[in-house]
SEGUKOL-310081 format. One record per atom (N, C-alpha, C, O, CB): chain; atom name; x negated, y negated, z negated; residue number from 1. Coordinates in steps of 0.1 Angstrom, whole numbers. Atoms other than C-alpha are relative to their C-alpha. Glycine has a CB too. Layout:
# SEGUKOL-310081
  c   a     xx     yy     zz    k
  A  CA      X      Y      Z  NUM
...
END
This chain:
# SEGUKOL-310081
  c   a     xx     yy     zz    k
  A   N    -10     -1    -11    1
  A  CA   -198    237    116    1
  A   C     14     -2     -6    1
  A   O     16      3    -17    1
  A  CB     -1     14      6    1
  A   N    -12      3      4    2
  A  CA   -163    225    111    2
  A   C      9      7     13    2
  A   O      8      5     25    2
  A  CB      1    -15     -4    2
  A   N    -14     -8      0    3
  A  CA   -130    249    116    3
  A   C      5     -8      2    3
  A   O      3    -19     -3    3
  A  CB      5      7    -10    3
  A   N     -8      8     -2    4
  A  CA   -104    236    133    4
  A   C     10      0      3    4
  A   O     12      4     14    4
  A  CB     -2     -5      5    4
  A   N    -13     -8      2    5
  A  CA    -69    240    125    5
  A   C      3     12     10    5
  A   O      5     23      4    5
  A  CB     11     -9      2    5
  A   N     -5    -11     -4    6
  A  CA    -61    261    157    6
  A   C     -9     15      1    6
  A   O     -6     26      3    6
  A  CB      4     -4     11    6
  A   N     10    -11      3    7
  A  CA    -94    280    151    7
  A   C      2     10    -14    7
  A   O     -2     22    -14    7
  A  CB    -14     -9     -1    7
  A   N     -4     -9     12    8
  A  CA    -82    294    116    8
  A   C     20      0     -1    8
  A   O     25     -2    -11    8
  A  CB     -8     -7    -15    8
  A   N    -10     -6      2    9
  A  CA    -45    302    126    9
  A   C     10    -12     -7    9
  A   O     22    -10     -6    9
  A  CB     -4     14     -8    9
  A   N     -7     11      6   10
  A  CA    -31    269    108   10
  A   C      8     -9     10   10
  A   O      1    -11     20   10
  A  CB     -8     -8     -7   10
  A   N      2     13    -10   11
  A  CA    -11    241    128   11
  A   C     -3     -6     -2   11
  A   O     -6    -10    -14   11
  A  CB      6     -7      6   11
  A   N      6     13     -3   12
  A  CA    -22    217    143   12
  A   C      1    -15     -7   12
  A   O     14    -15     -7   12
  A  CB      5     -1     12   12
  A   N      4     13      7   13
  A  CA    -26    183    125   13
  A   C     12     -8      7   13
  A   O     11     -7     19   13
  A  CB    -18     -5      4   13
  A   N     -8      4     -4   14
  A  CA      6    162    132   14
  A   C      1    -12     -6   14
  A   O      8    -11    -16   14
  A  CB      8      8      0   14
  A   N     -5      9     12   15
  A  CA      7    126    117   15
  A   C     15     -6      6   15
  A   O     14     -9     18   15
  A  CB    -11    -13     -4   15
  A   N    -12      2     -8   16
  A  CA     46    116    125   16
  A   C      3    -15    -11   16
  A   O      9    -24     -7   16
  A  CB     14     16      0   16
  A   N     -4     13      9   17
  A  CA     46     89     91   17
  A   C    -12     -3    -10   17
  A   O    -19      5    -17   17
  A  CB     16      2    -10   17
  A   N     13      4      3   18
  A  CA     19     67     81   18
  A   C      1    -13    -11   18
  A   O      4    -24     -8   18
  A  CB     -6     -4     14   18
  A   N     -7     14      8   19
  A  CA     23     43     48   19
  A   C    -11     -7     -3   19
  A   O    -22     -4     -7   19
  A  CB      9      1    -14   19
  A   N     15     16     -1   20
  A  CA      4      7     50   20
  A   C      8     -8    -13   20
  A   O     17    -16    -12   20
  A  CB      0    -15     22   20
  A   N      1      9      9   21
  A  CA      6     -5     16   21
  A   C     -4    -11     -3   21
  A   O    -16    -12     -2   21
  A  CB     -2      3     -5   21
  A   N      5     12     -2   22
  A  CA      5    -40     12   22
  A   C      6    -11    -12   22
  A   O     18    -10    -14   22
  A  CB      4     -4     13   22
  A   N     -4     11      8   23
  A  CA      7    -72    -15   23
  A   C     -5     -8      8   23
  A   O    -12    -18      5   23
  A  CB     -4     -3    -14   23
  A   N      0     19    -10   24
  A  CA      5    -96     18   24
  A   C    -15     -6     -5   24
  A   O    -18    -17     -1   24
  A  CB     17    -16     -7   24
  A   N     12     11     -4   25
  A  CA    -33   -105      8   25
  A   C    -10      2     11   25
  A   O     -8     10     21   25
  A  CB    -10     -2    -12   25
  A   N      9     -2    -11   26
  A  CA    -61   -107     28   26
  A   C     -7     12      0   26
  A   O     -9     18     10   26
  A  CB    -10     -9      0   26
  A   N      5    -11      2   27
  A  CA    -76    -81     13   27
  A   C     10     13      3   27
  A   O      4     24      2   27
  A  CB     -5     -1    -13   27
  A   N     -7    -11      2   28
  A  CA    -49    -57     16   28
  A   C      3      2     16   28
  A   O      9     11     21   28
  A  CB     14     -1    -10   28
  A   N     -6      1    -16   29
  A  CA    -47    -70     56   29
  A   C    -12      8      4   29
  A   O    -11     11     16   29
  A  CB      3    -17      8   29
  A   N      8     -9     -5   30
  A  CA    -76    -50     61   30
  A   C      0     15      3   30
  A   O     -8     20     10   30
  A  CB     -7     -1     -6   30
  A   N     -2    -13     -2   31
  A  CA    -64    -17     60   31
  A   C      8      2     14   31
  A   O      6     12     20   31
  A  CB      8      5    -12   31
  A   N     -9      3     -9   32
  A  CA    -36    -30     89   32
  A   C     -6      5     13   32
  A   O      0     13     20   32
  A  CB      3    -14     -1   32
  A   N      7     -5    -11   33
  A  CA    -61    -25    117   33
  A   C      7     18      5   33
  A   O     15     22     13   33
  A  CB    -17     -1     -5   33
  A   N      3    -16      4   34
  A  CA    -69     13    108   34
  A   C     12      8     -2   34
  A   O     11     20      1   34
  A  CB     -9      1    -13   34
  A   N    -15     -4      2   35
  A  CA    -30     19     98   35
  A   C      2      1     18   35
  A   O      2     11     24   35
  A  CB     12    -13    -10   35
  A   N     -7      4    -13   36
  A  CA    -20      5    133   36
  A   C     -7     13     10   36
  A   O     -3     24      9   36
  A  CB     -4    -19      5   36
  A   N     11     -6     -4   37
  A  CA    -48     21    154   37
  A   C      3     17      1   37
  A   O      4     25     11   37
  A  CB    -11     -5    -10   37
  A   N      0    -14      2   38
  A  CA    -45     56    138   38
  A   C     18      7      4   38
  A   O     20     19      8   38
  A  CB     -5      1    -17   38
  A   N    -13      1      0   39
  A  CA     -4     55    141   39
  A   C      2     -3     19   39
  A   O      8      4     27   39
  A  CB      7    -14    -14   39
  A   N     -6      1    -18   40
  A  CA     -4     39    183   40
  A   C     -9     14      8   40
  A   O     -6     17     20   40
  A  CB     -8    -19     11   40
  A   N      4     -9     -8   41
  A  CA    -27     70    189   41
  A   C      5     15     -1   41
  A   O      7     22      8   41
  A  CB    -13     -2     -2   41
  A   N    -12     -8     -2   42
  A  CA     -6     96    174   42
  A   C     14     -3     -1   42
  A   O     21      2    -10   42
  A  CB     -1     10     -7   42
  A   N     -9      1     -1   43
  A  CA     21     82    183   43
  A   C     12     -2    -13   43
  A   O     24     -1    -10   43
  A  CB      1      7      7   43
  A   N     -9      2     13   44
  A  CA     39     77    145   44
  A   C      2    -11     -5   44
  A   O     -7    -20     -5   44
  A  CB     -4      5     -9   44
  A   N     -4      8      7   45
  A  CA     59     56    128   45
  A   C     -9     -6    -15   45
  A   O    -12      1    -24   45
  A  CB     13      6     -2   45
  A   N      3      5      8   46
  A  CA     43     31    105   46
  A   C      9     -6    -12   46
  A   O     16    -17    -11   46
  A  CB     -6     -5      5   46
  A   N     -8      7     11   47
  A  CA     58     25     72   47
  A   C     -4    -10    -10   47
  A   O     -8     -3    -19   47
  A  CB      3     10     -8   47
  A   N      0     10      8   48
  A  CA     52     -9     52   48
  A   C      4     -1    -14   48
  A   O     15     -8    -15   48
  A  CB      6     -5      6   48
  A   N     -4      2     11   49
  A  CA     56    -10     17   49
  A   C     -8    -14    -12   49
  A   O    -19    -19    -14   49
  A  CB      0     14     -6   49
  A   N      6     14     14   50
  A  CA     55    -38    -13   50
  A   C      2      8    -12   50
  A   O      9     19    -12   50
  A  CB     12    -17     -2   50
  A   N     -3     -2     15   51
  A  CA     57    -30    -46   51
  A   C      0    -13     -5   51
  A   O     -7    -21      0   51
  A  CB    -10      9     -7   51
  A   N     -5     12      3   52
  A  CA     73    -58    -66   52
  A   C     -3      9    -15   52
  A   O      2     19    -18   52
  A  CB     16     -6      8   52
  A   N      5     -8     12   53
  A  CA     56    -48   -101   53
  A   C      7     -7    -12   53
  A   O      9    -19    -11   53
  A  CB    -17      0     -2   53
  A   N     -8     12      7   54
  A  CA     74    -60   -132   54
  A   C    -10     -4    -13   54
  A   O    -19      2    -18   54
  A  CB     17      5     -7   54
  A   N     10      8      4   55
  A  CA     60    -87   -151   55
  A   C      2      3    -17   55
  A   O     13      3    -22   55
  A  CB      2    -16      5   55
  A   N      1      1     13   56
  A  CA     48    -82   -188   56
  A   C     -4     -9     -8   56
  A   O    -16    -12     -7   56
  A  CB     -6      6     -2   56
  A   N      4     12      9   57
  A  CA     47   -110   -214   57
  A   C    -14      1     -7   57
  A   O    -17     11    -13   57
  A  CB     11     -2    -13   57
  A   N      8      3      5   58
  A  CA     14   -122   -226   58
  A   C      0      5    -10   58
  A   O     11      6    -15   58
  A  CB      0     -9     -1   58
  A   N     -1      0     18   59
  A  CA      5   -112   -261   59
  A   C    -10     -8     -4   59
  A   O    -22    -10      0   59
  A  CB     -2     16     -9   59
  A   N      9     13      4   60
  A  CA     -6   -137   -282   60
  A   C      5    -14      5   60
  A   O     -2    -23      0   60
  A  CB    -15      2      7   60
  A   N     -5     13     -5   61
  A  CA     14   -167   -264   61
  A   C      3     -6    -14   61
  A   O     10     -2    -23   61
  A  CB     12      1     11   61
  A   N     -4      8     13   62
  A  CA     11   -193   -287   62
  A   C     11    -13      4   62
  A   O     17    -18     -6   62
  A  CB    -16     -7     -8   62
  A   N    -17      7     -3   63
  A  CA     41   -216   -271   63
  A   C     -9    -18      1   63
  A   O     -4    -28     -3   63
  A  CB     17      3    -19   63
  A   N      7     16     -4   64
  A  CA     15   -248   -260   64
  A   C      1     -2     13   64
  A   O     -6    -11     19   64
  A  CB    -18     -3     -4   64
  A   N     -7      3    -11   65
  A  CA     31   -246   -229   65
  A   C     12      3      4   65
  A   O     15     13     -2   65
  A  CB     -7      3      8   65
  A   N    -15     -7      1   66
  A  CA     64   -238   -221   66
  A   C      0      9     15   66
  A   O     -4      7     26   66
  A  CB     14    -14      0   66
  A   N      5    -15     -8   67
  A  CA     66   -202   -205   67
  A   C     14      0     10   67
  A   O     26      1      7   67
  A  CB     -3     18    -13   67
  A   N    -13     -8    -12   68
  A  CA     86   -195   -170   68
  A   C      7     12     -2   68
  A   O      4     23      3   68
  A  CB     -5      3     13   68
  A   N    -11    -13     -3   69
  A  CA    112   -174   -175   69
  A   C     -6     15      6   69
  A   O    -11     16     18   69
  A  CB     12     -5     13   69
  A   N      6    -11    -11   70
  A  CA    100   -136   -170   70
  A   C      8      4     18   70
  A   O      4      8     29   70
  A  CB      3     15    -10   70
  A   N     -8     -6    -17   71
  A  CA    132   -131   -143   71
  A   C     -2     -8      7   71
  A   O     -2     -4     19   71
  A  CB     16      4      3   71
  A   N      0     10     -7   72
  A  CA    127   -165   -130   72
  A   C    -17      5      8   72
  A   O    -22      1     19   72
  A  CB      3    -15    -10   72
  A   N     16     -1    -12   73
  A  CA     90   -153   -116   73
  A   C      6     13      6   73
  A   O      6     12     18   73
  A  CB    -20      3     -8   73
  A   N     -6    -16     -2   74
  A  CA    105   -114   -112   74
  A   C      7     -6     18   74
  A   O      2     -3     29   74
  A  CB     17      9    -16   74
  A   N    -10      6     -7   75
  A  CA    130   -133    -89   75
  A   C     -9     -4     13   75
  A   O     -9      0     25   75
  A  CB      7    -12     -9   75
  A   N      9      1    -11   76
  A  CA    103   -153    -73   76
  A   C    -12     11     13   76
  A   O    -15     11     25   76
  A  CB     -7     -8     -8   76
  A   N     10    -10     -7   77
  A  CA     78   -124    -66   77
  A   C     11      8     10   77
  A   O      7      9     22   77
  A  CB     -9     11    -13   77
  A   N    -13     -8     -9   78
  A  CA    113   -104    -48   78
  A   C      0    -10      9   78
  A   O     -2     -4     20   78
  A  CB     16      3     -7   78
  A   N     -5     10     -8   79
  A  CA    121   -138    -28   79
  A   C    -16      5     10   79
  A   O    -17     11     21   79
  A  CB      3    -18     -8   79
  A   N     13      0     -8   80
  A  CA     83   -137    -17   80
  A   C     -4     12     10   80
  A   O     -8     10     22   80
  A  CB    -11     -1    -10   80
  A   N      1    -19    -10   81
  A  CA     79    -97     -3   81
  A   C      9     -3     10   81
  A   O      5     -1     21   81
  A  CB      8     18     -9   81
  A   N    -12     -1     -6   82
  A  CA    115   -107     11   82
  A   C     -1     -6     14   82
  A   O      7     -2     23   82
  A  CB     10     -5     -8   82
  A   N      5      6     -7   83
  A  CA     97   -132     32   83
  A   C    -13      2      7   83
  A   O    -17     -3     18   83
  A  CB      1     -9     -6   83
  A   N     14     -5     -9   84
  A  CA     64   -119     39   84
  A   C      0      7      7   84
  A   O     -5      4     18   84
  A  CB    -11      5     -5   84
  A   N     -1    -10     -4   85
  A  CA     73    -88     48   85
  A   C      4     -4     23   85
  A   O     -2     -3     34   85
  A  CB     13      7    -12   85
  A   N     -1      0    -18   86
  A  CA     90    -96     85   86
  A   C    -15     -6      6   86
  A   O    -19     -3     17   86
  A  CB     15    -13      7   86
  A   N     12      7     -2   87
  A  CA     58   -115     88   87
  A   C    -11      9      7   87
  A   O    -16      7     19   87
  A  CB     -6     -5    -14   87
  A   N      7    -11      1   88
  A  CA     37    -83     84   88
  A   C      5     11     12   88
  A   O     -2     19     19   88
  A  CB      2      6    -16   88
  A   N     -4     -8    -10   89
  A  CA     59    -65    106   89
  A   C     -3     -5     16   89
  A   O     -5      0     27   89
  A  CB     14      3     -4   89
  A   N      1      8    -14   90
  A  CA     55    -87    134   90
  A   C    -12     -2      7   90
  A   O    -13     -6     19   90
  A  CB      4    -14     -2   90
  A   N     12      6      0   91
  A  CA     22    -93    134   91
  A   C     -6      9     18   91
  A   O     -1     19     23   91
  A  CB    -11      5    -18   91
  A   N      5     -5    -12   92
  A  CA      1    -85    170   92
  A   C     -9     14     -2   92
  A   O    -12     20      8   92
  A  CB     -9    -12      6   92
  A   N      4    -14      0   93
  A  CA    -15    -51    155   93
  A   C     14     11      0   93
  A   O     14     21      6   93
  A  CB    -10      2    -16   93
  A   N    -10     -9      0   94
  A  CA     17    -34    150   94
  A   C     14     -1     12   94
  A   O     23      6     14   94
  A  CB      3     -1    -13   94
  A   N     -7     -4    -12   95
  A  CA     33    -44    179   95
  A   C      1      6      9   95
  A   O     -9      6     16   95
  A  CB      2     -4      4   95
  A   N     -2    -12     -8   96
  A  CA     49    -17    202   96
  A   C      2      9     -8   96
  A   O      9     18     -4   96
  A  CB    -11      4      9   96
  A   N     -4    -12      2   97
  A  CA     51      6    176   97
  A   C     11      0    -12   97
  A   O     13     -9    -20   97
  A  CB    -11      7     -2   97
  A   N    -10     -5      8   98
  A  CA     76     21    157   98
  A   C     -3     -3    -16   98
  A   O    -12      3    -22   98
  A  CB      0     16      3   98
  A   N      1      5     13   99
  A  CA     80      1    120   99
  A   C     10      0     -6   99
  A   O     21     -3     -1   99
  A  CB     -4    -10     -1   99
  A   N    -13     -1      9  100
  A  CA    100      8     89  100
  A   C     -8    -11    -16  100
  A   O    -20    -11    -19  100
  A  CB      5     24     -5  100
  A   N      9      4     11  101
  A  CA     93    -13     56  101
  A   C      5      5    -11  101
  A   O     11     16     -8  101
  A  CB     -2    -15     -1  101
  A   N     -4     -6      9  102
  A  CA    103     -6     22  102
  A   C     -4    -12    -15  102
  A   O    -15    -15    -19  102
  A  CB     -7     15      2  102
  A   N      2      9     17  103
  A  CA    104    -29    -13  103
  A   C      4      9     -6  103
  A   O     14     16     -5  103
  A  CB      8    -15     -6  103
  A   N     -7    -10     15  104
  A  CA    103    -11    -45  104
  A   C     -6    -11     -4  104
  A   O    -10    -21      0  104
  A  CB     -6     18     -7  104
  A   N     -1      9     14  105
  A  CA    100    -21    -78  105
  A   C     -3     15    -10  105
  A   O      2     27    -10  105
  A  CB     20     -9     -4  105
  A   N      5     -4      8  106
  A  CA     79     -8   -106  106
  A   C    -18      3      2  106
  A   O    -24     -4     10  106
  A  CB      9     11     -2  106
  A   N     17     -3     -1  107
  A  CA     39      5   -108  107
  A   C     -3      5     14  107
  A   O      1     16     20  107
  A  CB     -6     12    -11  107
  A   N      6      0    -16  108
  A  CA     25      2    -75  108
  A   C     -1     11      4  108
  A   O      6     18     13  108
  A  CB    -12     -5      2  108
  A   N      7    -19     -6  109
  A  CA      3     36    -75  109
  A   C     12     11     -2  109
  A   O     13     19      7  109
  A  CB    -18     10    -14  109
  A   N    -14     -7      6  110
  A  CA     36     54    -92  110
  A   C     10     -1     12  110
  A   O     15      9     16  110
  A  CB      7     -9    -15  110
  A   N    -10     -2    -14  111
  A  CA     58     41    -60  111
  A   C     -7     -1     11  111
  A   O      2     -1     19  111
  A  CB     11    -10      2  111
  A   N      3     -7    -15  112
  A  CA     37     47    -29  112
  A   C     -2     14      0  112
  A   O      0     21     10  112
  A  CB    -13     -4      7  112
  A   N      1    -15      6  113
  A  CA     31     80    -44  113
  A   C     16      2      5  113
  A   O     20      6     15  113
  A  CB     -4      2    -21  113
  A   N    -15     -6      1  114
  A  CA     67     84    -51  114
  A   C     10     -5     14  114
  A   O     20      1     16  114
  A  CB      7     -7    -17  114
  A   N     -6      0    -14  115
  A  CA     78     68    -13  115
  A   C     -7      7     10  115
  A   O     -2     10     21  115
  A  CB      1    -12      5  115
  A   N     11    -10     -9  116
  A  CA     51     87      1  116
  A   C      7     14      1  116
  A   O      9     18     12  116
  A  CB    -15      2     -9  116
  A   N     -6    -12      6  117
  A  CA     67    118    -13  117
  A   C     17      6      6  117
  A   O     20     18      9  117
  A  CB      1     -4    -18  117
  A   N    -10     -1     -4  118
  A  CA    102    111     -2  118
  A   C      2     -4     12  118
  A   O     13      0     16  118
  A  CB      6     -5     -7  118
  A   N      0      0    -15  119
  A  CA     97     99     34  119
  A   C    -13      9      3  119
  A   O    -20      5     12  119
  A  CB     -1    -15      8  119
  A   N     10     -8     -7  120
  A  CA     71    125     39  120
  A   C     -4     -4      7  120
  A   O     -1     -3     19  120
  A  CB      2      9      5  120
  A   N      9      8     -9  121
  A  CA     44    106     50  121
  A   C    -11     11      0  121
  A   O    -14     17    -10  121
  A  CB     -5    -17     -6  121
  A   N      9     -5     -4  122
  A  CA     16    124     67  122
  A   C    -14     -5    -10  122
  A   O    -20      3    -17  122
  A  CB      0     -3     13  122
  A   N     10      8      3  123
  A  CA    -11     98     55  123
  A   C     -1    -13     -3  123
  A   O      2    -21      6  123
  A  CB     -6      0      6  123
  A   N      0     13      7  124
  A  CA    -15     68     34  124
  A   C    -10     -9      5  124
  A   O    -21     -4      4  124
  A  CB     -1      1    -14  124
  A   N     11      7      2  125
  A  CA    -35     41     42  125
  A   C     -2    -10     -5  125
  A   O      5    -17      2  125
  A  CB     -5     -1      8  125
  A   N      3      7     12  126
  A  CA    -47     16     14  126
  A   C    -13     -4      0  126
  A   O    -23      3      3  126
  A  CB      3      6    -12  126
  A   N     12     10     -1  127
  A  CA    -70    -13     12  127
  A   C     -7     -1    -13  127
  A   O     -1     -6    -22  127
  A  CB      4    -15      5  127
  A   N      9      3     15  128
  A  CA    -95    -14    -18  128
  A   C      0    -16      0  128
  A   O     -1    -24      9  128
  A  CB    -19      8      0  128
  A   N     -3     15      3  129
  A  CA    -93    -46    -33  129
  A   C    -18      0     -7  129
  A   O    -21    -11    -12  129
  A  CB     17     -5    -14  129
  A   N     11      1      3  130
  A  CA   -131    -37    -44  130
  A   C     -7      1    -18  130
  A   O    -17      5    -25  130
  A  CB     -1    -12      6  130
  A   N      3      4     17  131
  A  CA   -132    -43    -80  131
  A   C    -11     11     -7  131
  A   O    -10     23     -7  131
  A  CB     17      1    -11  131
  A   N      8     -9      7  132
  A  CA   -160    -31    -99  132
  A   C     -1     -4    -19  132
  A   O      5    -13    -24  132
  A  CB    -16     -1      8  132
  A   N      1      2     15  133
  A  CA   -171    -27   -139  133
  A   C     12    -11     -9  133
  A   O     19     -5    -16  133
  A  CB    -16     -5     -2  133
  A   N     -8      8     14  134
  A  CA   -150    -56   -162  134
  A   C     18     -1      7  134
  A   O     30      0      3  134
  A  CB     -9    -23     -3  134
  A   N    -12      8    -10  135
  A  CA   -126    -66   -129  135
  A   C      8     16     -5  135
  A   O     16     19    -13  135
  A  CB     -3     -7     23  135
  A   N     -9    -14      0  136
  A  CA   -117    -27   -125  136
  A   C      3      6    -14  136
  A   O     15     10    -14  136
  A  CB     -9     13      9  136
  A   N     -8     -2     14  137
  A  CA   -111    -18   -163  137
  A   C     14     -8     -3  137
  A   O     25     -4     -7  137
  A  CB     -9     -4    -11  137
  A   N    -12     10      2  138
  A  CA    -90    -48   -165  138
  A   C     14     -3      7  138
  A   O     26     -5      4  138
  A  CB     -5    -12     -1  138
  A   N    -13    -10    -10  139
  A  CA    -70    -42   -135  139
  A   C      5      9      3  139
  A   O     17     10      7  139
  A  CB      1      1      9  139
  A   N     -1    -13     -5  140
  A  CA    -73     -8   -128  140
  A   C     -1      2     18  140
  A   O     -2     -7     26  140
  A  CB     14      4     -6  140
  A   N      0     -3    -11  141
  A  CA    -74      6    -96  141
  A   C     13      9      7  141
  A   O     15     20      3  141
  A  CB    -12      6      1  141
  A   N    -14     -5     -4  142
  A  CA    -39     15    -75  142
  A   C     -6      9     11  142
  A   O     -1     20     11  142
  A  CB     12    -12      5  142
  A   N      2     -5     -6  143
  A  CA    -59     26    -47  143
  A   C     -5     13    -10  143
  A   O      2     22    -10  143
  A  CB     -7     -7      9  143
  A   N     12    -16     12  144
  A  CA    -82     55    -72  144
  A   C     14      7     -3  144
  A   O     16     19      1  144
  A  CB    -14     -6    -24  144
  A   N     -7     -9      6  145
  A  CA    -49     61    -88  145
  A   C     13      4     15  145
  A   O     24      9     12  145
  A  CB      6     -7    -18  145
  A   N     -6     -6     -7  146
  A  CA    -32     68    -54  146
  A   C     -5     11      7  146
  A   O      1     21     10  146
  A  CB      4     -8      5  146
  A   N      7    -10     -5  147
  A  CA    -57     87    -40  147
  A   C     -2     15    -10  147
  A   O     -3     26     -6  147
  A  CB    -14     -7      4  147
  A   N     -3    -12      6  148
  A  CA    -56    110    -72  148
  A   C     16      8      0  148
  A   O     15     20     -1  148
  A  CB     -4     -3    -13  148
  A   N    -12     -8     -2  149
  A  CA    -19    121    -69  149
  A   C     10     -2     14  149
  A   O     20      3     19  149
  A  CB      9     -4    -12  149
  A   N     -9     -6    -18  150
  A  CA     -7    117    -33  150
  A   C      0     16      3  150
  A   O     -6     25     -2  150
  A  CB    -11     -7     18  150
  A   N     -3    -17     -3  151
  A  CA      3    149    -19  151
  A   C    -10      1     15  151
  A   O    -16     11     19  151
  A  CB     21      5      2  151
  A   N      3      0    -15  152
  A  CA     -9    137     19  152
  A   C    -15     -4     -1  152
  A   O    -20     -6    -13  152
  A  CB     10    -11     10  152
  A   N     17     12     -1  153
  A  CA    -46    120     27  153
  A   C      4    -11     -3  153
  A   O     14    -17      0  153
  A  CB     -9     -2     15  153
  A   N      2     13     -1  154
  A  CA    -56     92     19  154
  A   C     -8    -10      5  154
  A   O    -17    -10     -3  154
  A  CB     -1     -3     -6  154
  A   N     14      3     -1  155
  A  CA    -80     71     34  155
  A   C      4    -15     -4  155
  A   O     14    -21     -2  155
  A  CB     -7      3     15  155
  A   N      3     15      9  156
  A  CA    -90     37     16  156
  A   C    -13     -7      6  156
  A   O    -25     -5      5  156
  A  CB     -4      3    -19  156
  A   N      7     18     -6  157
  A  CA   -102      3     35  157
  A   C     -7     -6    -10  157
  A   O     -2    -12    -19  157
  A  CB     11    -13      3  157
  A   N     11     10     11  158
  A  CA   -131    -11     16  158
  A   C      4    -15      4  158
  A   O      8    -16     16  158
  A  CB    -21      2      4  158
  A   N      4     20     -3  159
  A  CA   -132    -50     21  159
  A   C    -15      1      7  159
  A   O    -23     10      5  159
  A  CB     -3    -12    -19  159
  A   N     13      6     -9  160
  A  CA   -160    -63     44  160
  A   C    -13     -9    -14  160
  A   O    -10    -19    -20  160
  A  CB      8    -15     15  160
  A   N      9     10      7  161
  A  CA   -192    -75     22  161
  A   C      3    -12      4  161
  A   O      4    -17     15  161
  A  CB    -15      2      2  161
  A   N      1     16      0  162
  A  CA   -187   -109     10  162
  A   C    -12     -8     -1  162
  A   O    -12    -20     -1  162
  A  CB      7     -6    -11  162
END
């Protein structure tokens, strides 16, 4: 049997800010639905964020190609959010409702956490990019390590079997 806030004396369940984390891929547009959806039915503002992560040099570059500038991609990856973003906001799931976006800069799971925290978002919602055994060691997981230190819920968008 499940308790339900006004049944144990708690309030009521309120989501008023909802953050749809996104690197603009396909995979990350899956969560967008379920963001949108959950946000036009209680009525809350959806918040948009990028993280713009900074880039670390190779080790081991042995100089048999000539290496792009770290700020000259830093630069590019900022130009790119700067441009996707209205994109994302526009789109036919989130129209009608109430949209804020947000670019940071630094470790992804570290700043939805940490914008999560400071607009007091109700609930995060984040797309699994899937990765299992070699992929997920070597990438890590932003969704695992958001879902371990958010303060709010989380709920995490698998990808659709490929």
């Amino acid at each position: 049997m499940t308790t339900l806030p006004e049944e144990t004396g708690a309030p009521p369940l309120r989501l008023r800010r909802i953050l749809l984390p996104t690197d603009f891929s396909g995979c990350a547009n899956h969560a967008l639905p379920y963001a949108a959806a959950i946000a036009r039915a209680a009525k809350a503002t959806v918040i948009c964020i990028n993280v713009v992560e900074p880039i670390v040099p190779a080790v081991g570059y042995t100089g048999l190609a000539e290496a792009m500038p770290i700020a000259e991609i830093s630069e590019q990856l900022e130009d790119s959010a700067e441009r996707e973003m209205p994109d994302l906001l526009g789109c036919e799931d989130l129209r009608g409702l109430q949209v804020e976006e947000v670019i940071a800069h630094g470790d992804a799971a570290a700043e939805i956490v940490r914008v999560a925290n400071e607009r007091e978002v109700d609930l995060i919602v984040i797309s699994s990019h899937g990765r299992t055994g070699l992929g997920r060691i070597i990438f890590g997981s932003t969704a695992e390590a958001v879902v371990r230190h958010a303060r709010c819920p989380v709920l995490v968008v698998k990808p659709p079997p490929e």
